[in-house]
N, C-alpha and C positions, 0 to 999 in steps of 0.2 A: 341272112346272107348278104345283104345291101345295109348302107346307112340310107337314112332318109332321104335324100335325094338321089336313092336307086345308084349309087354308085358302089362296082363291087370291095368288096372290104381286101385292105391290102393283106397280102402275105404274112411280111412282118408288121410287127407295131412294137413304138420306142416305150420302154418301160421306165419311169419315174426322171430323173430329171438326170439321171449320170451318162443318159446318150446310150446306152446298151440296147439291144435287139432282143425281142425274141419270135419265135411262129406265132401266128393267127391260129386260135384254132375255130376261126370263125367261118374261114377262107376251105374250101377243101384242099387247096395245095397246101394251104402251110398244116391244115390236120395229118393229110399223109405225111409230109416230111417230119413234122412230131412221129409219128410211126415208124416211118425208112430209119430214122435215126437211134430211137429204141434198139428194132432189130439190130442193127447194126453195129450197137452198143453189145447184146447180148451174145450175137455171135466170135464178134473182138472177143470178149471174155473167158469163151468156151476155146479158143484156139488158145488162148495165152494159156490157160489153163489145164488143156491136154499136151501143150508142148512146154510146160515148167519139171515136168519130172519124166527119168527114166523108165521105160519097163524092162524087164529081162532081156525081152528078146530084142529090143533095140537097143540097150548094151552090147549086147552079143553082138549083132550084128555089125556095130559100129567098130568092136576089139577085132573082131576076125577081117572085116575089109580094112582099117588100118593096118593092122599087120601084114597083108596081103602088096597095100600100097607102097609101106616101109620096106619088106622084101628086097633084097637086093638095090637099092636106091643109095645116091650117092648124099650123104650131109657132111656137113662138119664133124674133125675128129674129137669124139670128148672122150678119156680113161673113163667110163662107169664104175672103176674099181678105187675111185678116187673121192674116199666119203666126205660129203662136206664143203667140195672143193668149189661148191656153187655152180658146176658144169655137167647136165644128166641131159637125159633126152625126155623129161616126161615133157615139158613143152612141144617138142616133135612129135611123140603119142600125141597131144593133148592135139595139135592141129591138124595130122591125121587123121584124127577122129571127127573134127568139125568137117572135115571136106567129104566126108563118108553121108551118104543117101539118110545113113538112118539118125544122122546126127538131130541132137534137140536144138532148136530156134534159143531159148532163154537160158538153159541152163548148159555149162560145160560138164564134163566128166573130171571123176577125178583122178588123175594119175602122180603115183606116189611111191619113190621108189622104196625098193623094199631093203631090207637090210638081215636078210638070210643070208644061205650061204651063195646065191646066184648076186654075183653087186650088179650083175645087170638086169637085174627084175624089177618089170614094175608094175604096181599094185592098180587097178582099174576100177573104179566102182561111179556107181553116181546116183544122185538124188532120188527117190520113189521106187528106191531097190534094193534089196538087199544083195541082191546078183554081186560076184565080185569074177575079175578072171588075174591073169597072171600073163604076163605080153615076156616075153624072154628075147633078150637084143644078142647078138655076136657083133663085133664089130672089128671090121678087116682095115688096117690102114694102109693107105695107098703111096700116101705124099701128098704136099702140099695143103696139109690142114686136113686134107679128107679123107675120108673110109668109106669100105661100101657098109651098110648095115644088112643082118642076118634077123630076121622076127617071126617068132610064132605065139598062138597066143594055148593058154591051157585054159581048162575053169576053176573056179575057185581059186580064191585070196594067196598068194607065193608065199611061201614059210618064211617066217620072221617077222617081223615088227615091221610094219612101214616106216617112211622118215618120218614124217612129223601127224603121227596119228592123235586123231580126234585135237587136231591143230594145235596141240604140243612140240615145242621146241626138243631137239632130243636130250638136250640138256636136264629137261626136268625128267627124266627117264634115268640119266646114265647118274648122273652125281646131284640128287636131290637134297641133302645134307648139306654139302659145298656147292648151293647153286650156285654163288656170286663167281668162282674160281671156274668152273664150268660156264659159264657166258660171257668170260674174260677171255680165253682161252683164241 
């Protein structure tokens, strides 16, 4: 525990000639803190780890208190019935769903609208799930750029093709033969 002239050993000690640091594990403090540090490592990883994927029910619970929040709320007016047009609300779902209790730390949801017969449906799923739900918008405009939105949510996947399923362009969907004319378009 001492060098030879009873003095106690330091904490750190500089390792080889590049000036870096590391714990003593000669010192009981820098043993523990080699330990605190460990732990501390392990537990980091266990949380990153249990909040990188979805379960069901924190889906669930994240589509139905979004929809709840969206309810009748005032945003910007976007047509949903306007495919393409680069102007949808799953961004809105999408950070609805972040400010909701049951949202995950690392990973987003996915919201993707759908292209049944509802143009305002959007497709909700996320990472370590298979769970899907279905968020249905109305949307009232008011003036001046705004509407109030209308949302509920159902379960399972909204009839139709998502927009860009399994992160396909819809182009390789609709005219796969004439891509080139299809992403000129």
């Amino acid at each position: 525990m001492t060098t030879s002239d009873r003095e106690p050993e330091p904490v750190f000690i500089r390792v080889g000639w590049g000036g870096r640091w590391r714990y003593n594990p000669a010192n009981p403090l820098g043993l523990t803190l080699i330990f605190l540090t460990l732990i501390f490592v392990a537990v980091a990883f266990l949380v990153v780890n249990d909040q990188s994927d979805w379960s069901e029910g924190e889906l669930r619970d994240a589509a139905h208190q979004a929809a709840r929040d969206l309810d009748g709320s005032t945003q910007r007016n976007i047509d949903p019935s306007l495919a393409f047009s680069g102007g949808d609300y799953a961004q809105t779902i999408e950070d609805a769903m972040k400010n909701t209790g049951a949202a995950q730390w690392f990973v987003d949801p996915l919201v993707l609208r759908s292209h049944g017969k509802d143009p305002a449906a959007y497709d909700i799923t996320g990472a370590g799930t298979d769970a899907a739900f279905c968020m249905h918008l109305t949307v009232s405009p008011f003036g001046d750029g705004q509407a109030v939105i209308g949302a509920r949510v159902t379960d399972g996947a909204c009839r139709g093709e998502p927009e860009h399923a399994e992160g396909r362009h819809p182009c390789e969907q609709e005219c796969r033969p004439r891509r080139t004319a299809c992403w000129n378009r």
